[in-house]
C-alpha positions as CSV (number, residue, x, y, z in Angstrom):
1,X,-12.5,-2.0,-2.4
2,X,-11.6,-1.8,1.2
3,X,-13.9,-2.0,4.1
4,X,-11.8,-0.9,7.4
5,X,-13.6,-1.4,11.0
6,X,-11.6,-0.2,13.9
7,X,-12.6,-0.3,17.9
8,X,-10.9,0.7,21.2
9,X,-11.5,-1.6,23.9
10,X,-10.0,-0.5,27.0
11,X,-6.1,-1.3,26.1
12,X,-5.9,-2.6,23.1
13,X,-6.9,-1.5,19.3
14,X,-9.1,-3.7,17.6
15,X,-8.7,-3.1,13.4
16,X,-10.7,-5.6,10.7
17,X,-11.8,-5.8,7.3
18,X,-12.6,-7.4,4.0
19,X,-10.9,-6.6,0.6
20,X,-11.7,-7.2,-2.6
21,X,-10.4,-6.3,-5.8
22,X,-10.6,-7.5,-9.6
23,X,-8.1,-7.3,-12.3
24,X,-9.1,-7.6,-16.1
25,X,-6.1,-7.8,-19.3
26,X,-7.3,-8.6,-22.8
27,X,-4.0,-9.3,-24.6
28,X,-4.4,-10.7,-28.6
29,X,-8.6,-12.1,-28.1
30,X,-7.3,-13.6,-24.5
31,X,-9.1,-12.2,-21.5
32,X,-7.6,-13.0,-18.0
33,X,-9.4,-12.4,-14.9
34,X,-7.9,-12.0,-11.3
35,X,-10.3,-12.0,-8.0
36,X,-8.5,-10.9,-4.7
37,X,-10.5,-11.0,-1.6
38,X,-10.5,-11.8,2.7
39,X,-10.8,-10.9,5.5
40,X,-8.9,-9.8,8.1
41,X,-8.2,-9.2,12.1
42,X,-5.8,-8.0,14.3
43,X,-5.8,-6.7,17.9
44,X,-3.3,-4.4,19.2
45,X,-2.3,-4.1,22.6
46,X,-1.5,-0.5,23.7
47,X,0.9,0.3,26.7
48,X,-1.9,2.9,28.3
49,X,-5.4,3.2,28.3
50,X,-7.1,5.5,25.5
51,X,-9.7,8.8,25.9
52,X,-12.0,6.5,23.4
53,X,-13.9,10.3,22.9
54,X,-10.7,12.3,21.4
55,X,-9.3,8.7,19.0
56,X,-9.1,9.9,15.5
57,X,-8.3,7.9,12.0
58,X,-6.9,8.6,8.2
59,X,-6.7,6.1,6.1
60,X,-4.4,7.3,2.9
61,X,-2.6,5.7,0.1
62,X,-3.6,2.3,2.2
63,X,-2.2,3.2,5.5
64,X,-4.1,3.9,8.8
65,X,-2.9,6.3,10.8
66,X,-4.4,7.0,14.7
67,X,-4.0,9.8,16.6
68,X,-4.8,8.2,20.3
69,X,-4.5,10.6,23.0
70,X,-3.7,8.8,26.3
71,X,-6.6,8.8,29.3
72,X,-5.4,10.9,32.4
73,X,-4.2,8.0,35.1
74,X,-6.1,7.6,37.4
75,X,-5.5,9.3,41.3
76,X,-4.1,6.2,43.4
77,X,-7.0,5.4,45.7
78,X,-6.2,4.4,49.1
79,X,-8.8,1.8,50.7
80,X,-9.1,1.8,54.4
81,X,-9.8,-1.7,55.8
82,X,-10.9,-2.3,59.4
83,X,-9.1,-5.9,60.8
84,X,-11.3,-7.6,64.0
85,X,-8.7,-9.6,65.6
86,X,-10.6,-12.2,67.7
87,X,-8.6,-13.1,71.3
88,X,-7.1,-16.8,70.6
């Protein structure tokens, strides 16, 4: 079992989980038992920022794959700032 969380915070991809998985053999009256399990993290810087509204996900034959679309860059904004010089 496989339990995937994945966020988008402003650049970067955020993708966690836990696994866990058992494995039973019987072989001539022995049993053997296996137990995998953890957790995991990773955060993924991305080169752009992200339109968190159009982000979509697959997860198949254990990989993830993400379709993220990249946000429309922002007009460069020109400030206007007003200097007092005082007489020295």
């Amino acid at each position: 079992m496989l339990n995937l969380i994945t966020e988008f915070h402003r650049c970067n991809v955020h993708i966690s989980g836990e696994r866990k998985s058992e494995t039973k053999t019987e072989n001539n009256g022995t049993t053997k038992s296996e137990f995998y399990y953890g957790k995991f993290q990773r955060v993924i810087p991305l080169p752009a920022r992200v339109q968190n509204t159009n982000v979509t996900a697959d997860y198949k034959d254990g990989i993830l794959n993400l379709t993220l679309p990249k946000s429309e860059q922002e007009k460069n904004k020109v400030v206007k700032v007003n200097l007092e010089l005082s007489a020295a």
